[in-house]
TORVEXDO-968599 format. One record per atom (N, C-alpha, C): atom name; x, y, z. Coordinates in pm, whole numbers, plus 32768, in hexadecimal, padded with zeros to 4 digits. Example, Ala and Ser with C-alpha at 12.3 -4.5 7.8 and 13.67 -1.06 7.14 Angstrom:
BEGIN
N  8527  7DC7  830C
CA  84CE  7E3E  830C
C  8528  7EB6  830C
N  8505  7F1F  82C4
CA  8557  7F96  82CA
C  850A  8003  8313
This chain:
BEGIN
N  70BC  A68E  0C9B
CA  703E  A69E  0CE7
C  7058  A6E1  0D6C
N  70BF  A6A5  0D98
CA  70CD  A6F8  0E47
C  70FA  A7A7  0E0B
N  714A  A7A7  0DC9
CA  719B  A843  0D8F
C  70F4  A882  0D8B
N  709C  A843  0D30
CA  6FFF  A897  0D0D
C  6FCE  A8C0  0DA1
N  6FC9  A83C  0DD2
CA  6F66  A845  0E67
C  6FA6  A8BA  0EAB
N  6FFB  A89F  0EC2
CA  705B  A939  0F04
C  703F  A99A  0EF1
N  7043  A9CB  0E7A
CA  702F  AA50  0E5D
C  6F7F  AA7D  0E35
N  6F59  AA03  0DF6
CA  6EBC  AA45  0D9C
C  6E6B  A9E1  0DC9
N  6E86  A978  0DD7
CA  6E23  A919  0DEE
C  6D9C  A912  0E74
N  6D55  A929  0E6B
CA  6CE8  A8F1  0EB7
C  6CD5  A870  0EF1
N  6CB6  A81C  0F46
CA  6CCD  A790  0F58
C  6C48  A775  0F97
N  6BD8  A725  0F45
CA  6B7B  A71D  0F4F
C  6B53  A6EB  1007
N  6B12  A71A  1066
CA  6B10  A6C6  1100
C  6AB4  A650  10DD
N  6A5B  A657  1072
CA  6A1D  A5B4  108D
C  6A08  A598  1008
N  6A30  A509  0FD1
CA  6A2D  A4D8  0F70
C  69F5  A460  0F5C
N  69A9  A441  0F08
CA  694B  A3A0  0F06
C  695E  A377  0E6C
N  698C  A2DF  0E9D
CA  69B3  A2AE  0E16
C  6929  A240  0E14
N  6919  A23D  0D96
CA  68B8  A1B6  0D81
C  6902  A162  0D32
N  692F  A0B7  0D75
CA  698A  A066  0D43
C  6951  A008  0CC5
N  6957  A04D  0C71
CA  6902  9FF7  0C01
C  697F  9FCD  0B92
N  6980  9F6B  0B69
CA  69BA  9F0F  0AE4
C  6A03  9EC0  0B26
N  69F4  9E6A  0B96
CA  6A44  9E1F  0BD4
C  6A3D  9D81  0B6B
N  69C2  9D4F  0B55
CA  69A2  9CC6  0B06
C  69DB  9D02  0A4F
N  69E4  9D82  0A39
CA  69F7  9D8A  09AF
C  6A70  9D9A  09B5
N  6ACB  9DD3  0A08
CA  6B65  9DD0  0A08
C  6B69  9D31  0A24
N  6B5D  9CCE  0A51
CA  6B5B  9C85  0A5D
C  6B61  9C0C  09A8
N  6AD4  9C18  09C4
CA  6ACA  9BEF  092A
C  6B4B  9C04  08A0
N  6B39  9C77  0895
CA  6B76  9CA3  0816
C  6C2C  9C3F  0866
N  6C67  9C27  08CB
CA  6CD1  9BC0  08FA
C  6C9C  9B2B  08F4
N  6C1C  9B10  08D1
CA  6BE9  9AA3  08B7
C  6BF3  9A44  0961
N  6BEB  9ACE  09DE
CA  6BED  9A6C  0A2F
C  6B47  9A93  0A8A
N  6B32  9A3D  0AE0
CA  6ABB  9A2F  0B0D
C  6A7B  9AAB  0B54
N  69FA  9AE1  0B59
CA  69CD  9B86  0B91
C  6A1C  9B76  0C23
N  6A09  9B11  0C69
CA  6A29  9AF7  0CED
C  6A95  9B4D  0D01
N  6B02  9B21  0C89
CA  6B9B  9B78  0C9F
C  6BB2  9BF3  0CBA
N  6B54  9C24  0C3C
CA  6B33  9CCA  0C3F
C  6B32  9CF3  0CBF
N  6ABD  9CC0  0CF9
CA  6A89  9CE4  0D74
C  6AEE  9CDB  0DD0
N  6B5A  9C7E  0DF9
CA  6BA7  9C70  0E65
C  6C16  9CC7  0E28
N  6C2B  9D09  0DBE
CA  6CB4  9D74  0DA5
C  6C2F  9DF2  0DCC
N  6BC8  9E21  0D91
CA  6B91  9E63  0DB9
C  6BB6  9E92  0E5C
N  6BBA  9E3F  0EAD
CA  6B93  9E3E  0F1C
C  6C16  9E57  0F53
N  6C96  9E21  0F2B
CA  6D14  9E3E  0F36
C  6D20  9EE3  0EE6
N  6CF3  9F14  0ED3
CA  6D11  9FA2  0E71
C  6CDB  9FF9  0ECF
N  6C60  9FE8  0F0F
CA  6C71  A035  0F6D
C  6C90  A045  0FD9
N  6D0D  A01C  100C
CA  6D61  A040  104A
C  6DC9  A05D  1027
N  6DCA  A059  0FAF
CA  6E2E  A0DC  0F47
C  6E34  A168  0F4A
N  6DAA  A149  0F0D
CA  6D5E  A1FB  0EFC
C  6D36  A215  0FA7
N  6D05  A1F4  0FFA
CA  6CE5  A20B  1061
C  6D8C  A274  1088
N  6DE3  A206  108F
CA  6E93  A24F  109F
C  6E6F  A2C4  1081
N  6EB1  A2AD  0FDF
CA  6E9B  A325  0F8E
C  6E4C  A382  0FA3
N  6DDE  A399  0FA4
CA  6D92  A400  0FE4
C  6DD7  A444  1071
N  6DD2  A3EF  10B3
CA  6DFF  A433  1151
C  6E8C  A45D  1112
N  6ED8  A452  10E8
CA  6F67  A4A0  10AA
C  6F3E  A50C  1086
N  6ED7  A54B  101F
CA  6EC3  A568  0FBE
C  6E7A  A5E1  103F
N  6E33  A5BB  10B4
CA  6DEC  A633  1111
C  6D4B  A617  1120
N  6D1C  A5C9  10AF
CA  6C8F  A5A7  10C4
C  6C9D  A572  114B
N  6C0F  A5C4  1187
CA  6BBF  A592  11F9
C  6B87  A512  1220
N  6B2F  A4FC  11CD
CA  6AD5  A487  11B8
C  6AAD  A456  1151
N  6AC0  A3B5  1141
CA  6A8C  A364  10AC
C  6A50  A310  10B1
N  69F7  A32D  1083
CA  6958  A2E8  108F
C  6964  A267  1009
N  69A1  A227  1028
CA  6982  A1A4  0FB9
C  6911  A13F  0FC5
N  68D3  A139  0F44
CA  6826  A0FD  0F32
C  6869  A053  0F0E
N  6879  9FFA  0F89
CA  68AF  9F72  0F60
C  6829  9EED  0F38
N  67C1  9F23  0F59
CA  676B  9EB9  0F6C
C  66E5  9F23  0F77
N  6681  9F03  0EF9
CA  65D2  9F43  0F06
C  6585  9ED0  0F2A
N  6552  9F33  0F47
CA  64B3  9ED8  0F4A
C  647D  9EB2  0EF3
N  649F  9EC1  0EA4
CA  6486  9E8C  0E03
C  64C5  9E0F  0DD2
N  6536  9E15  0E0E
CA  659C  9DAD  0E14
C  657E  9CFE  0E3A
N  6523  9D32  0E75
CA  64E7  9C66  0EBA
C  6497  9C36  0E35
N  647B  9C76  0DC4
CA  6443  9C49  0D5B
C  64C4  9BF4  0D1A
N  6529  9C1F  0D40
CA  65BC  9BC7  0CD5
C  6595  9B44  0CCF
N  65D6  9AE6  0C91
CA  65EA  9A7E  0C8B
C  6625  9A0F  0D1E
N  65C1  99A9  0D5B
CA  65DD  99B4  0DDB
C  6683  998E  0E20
N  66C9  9959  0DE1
CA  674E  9953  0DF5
C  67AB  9996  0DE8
N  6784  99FF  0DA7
CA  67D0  9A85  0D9E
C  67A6  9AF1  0E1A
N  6731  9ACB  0E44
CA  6710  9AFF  0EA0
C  6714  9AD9  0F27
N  6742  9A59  0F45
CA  6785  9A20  0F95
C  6812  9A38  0F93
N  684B  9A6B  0F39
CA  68E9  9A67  0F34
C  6902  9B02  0F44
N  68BA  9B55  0F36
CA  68B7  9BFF  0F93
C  6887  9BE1  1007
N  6844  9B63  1054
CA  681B  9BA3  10D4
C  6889  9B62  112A
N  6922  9B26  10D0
CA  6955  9AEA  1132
C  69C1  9B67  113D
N  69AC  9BE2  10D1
CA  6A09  9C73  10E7
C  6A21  9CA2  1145
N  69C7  9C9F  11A4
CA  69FB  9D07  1239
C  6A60  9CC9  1295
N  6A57  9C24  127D
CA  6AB3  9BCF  12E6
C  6B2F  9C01  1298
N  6B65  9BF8  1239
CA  6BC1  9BEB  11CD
C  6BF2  9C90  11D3
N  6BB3  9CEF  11D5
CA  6BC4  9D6E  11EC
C  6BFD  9D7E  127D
N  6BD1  9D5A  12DD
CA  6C2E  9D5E  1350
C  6C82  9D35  136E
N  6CB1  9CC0  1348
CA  6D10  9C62  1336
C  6D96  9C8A  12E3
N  6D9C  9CC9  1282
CA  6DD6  9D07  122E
C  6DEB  9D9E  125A
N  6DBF  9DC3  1273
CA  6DBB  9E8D  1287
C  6DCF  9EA9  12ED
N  6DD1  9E65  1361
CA  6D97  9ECC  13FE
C  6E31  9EFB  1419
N  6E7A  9EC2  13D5
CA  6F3E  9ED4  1429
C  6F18  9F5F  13C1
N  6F1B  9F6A  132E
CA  6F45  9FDC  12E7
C  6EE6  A06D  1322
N  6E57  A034  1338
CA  6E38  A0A9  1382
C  6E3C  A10D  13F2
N  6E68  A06F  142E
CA  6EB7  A086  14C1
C  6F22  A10F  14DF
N  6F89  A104  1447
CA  6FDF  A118  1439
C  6FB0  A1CB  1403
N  6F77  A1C1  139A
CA  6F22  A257  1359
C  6EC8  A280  13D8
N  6EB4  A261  144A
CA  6E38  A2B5  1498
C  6D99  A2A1  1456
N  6D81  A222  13EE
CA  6D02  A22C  13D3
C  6C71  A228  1426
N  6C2D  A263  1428
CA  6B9C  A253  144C
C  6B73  A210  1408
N  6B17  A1AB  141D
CA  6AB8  A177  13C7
C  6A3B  A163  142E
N  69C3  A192  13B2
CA  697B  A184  13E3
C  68D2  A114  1386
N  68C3  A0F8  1386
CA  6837  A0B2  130F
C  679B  A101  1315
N  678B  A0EE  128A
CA  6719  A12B  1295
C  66C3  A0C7  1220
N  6665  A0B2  127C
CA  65C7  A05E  1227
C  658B  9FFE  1280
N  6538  9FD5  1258
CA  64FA  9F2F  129B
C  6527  9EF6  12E7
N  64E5  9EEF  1344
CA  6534  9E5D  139A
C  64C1  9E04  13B3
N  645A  9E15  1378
CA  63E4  9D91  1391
C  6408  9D1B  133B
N  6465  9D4D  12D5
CA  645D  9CBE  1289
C  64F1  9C95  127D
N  655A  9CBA  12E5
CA  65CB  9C98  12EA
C  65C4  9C2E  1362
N  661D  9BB6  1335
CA  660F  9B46  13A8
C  6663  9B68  141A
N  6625  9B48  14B3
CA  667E  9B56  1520
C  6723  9B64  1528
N  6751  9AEF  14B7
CA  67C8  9AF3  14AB
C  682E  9B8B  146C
N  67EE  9BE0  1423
CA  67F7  9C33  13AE
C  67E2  9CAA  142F
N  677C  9CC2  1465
CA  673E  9D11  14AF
C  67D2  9D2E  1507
N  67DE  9CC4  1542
CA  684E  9CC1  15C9
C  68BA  9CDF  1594
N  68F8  9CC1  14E8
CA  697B  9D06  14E2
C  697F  9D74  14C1
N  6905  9DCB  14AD
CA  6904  9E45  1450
C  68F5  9EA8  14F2
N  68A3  9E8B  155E
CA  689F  9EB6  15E2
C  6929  9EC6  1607
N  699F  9E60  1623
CA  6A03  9E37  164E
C  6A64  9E99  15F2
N  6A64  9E99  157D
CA  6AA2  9F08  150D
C  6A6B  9F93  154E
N  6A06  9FB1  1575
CA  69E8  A040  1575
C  6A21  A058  161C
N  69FB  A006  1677
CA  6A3E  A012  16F3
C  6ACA  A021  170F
N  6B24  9FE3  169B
CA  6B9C  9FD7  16C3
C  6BEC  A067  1697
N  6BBA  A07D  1619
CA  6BB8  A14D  15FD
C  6B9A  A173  160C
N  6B2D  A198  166F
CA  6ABD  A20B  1686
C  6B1E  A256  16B2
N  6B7C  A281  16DD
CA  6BF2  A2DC  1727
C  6C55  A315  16AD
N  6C60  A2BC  1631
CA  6CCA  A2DF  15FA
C  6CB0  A37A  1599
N  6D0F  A3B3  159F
CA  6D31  A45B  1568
C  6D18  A47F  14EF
N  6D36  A402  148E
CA  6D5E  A441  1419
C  6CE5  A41E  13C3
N  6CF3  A418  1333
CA  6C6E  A3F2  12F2
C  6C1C  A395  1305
N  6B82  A3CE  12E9
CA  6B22  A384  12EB
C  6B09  A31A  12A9
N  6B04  A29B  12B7
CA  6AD4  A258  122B
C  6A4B  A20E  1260
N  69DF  A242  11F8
CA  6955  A23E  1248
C  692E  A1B7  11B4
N  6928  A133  11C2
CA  690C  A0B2  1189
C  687B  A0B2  116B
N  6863  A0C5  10D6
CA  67BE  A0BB  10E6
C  67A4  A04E  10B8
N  6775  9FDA  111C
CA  6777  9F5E  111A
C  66B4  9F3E  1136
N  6672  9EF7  10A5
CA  65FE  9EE7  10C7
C  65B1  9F75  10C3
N  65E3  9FB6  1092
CA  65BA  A05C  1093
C  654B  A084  1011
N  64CE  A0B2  1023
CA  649A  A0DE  0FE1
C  6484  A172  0FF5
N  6479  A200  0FA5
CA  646B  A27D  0FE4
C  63CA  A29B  0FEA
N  6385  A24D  0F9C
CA  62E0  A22F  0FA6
C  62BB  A20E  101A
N  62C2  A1A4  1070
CA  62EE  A17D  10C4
C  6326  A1B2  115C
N  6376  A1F3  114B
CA  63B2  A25C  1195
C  6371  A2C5  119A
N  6311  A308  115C
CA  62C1  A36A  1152
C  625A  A325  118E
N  622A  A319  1171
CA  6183  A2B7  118E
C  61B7  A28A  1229
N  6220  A243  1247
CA  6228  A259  12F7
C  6236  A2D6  133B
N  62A1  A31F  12F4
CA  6276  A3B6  133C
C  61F6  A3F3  135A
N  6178  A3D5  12DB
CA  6128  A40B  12EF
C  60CB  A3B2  1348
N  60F1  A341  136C
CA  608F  A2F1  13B8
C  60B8  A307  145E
N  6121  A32B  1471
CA  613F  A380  14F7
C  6131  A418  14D9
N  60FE  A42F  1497
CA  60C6  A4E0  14BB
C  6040  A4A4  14C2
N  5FE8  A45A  1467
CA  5F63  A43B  148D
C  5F28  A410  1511
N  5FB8  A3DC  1557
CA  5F93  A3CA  1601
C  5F69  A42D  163D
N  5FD2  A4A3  1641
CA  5FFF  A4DF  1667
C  5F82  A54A  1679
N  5F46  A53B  15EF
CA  5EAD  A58D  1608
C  5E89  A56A  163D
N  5E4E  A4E5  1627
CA  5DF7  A47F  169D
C  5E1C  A4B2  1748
N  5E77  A4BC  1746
CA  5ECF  A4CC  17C1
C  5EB8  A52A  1803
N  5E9F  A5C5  178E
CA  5E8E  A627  1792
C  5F0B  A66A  17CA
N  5F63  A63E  178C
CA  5FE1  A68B  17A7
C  6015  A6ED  172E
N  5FBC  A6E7  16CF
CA  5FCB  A711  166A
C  5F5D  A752  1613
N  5F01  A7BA  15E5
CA  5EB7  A7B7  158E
C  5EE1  A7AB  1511
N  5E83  A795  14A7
CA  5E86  A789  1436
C  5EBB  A80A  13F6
N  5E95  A881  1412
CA  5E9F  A907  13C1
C  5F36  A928  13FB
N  5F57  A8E2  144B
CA  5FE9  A908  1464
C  605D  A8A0  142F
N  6039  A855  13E2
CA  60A1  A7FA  13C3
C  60E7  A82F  1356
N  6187  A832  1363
CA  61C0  A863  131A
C  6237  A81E  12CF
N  626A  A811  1248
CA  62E1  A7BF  1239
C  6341  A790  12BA
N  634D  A80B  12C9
CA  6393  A7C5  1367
C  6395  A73E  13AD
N  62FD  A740  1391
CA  62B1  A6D2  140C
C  62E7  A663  13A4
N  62C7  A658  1346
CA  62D0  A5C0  12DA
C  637E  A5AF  12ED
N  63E8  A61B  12B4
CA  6440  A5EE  12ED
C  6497  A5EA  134D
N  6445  A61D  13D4
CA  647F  A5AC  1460
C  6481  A546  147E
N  6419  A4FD  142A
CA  63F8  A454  1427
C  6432  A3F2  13BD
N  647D  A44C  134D
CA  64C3  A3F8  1313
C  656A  A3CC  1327
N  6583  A369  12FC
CA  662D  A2F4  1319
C  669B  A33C  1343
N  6676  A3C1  12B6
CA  66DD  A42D  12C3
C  6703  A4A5  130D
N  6687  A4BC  1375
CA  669B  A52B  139B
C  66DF  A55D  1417
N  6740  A500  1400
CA  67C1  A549  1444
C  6868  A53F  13F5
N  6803  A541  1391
CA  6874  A56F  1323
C  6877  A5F9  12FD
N  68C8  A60F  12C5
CA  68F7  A6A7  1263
C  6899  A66A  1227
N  6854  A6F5  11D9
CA  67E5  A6F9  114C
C  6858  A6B7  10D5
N  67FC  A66C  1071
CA  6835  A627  100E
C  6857  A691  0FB1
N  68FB  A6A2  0F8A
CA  690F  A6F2  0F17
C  6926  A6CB  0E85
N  694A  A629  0E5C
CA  698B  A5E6  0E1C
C  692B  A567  0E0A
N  68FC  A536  0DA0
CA  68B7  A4CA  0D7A
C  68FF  A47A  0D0F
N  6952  A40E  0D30
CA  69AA  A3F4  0CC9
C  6972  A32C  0C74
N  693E  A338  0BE0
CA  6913  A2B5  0BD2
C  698F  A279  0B83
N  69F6  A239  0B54
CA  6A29  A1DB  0B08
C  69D3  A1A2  0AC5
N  6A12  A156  0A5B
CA  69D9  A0E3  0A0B
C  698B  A114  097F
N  6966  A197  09AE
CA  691A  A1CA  0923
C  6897  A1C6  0930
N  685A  A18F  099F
CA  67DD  A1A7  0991
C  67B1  A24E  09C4
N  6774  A285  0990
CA  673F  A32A  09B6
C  66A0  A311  0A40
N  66AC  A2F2  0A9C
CA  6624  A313  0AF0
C  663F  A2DF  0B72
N  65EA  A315  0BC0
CA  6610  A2CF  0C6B
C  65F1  A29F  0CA9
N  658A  A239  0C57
CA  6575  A1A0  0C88
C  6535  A1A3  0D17
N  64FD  A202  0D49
CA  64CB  A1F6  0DD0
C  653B  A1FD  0E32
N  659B  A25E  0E04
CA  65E3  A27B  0E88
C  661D  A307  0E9C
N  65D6  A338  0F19
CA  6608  A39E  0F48
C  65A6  A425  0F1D
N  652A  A418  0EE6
CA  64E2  A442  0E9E
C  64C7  A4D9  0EE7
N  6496  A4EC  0F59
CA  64C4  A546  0FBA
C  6520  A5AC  0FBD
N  6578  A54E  0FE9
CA  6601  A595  1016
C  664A  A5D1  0FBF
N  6646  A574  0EF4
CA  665D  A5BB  0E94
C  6631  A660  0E59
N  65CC  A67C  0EA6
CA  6576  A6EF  0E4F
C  65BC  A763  0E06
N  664D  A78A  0E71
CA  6680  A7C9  0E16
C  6726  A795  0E0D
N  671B  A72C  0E0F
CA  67A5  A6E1  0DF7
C  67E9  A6D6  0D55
N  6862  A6D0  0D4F
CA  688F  A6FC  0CD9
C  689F  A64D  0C9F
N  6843  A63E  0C0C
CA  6847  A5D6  0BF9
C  68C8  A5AD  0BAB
N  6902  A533  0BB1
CA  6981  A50C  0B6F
C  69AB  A49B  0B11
N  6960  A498  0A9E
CA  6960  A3E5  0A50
C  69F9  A3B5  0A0D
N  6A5B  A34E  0A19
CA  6A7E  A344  09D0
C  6A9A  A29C  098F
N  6ACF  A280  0955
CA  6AC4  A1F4  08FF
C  6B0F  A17A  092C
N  6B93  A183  099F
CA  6BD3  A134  09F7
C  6B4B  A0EA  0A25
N  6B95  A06D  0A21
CA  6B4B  A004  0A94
C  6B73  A02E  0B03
N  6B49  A030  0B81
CA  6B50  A05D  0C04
C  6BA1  9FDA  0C4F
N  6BBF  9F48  0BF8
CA  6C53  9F2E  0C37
C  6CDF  9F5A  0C42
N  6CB1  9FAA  0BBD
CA  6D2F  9FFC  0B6B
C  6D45  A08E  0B68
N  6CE4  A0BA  0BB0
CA  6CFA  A114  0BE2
C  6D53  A167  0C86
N  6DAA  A1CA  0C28
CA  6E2A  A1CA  0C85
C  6E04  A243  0CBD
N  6EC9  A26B  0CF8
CA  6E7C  A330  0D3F
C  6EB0  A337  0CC9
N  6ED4  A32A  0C5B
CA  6EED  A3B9  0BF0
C  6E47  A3BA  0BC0
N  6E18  A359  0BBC
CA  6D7B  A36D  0B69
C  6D35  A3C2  0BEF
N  6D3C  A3B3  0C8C
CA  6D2B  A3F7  0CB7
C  6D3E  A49E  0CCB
N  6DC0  A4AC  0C99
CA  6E1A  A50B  0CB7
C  6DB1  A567  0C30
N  6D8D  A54C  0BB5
CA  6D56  A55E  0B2F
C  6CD8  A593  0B75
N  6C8C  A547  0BC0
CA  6BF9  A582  0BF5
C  6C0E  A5DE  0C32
N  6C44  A5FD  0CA2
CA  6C8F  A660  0CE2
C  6C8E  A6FA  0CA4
N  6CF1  A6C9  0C5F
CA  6D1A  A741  0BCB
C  6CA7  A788  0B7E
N  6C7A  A714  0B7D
CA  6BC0  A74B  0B0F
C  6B74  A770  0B98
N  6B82  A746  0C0C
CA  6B31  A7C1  0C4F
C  6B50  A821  0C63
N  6BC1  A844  0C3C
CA  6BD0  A8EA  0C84
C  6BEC  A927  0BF0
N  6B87  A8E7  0B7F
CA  6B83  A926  0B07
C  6AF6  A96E  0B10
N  6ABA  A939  0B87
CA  6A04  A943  0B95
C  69FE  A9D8  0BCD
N  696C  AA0B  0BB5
CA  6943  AA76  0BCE
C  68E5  AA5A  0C48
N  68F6  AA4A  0CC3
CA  688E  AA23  0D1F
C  6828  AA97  0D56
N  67D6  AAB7  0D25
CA  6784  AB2A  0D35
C  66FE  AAF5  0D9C
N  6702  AA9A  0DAF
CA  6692  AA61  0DF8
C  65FF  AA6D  0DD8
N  65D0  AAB4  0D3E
CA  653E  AAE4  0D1E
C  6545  ABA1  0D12
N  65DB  ABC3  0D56
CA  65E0  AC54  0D52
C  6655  AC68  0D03
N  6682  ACE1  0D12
CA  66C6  AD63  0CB7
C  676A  AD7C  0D17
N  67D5  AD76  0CD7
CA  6812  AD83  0D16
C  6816  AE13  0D0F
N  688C  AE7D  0D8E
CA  686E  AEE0  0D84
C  692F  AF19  0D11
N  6901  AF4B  0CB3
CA  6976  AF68  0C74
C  69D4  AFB3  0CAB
């Protein structure tokens, strides 16, 4: 993989994984979803590594939807105790890689406690150099749209803005991401094919990536594989390349 990257390889600047088959890798070991979820959560700071080795910019991992508070309520108590457990565990290795981290979603329905370590996480890297890792925690992209557009609707009101002038632009200055690199890489595990309400936006012309690993078990060679199949892609953006 490094011999490829060297010479031919492309290295995607922003990549978003959606962490799905954590309770079914789980299962099929006959041990509880909970588990899934806490190797889940240990994996990415695998792939997070890996990536920053590898030259990616920024990795947008989808850990927690808004969809998600429908789970079962003790399972859903046992992800909201992830962010303490994530700092606790990671901050020396990122320390160490130059990570940024930053979160992106909700904070109306995250408790004070949750709020203050995910603040305290983003304060303590806001300086650091190297890759992004942007946590979409509580994240809906429905959601995220619909607030963008509810601060441009001020904004008329405001009259800082007319209507006949609003332009993509405007929608994404107001969204999580936009001080990220544009999304090039949409990567799902587990086998399910669709994107679940994330990133819906930012995907438009992102190169989609399915494959059948549970996303505990997913390594950098399965990374290294997505990689590879993107720079098999024809990125024309809606146009013609010029021959």
């Amino acid at each position: 993989m490094k011999k490829q990257k060297s010479m031919t390889l492309t290295i995607p600047k922003h990549i978003a994984i959606i962490l799905d088959g954590n309770g079914r890798w789980a299962k099929k070991r006959h041990l509880p979803r909970t588990y899934g979820h806490q190797v889940g959560v240990e994996n990415i700071r695998k792939i997070t590594i890996a990536a920053s080795d590898l030259g990616v910019k920024a990795l947008s991992v989808y850990a927690f939807s808004t969809e998600n508070w429908k789970r079962p309520q003790a399972e859903v108590d046992f992800l909201m105790k992830l962010p303490e457990e994530f700092e606790k565990k990671f901050k020396d290795d990122f320390n160490e890689k130059d990570v940024k981290v930053m979160f992106s979603g909700r904070k109306t329905h995250l408790s004070p406690k949750n709020l203050e370590i995910l603040e305290r996480i983003t304060k303590n890297t806001k300086d650091k150099k190297g890759i992004i890792l942007n946590i979409c925690f509580d994240y809906g992209s429905q959601i995220e749209i619909t607030e963008s557009v509810k601060i441009i609707a001020q904004d008329i009101l405001d009259k800082k803005i007319k209507p006949e002038d609003i332009e993509p632009k405007h929608i994404e200055q107001n969204l999580y991401t936009k001080d990220l690199p544009k999304l090039d890489m949409l990567i799902r595990p587990s086998g399910e094919v669709r994107l679940s309400n994330f990133l819906l936006w930012q995907a438009a012309y992102a190169e989609l990536y399915f494959c059948k690993t549970y996303w505990p078990a997913f390594s950098k060679k399965d990374l290294e594989k997505a990689i590879i199949d993107f720079n098999k892609r024809d990125r024309r953006y809606g146009g013609l390349k010029k021959k």
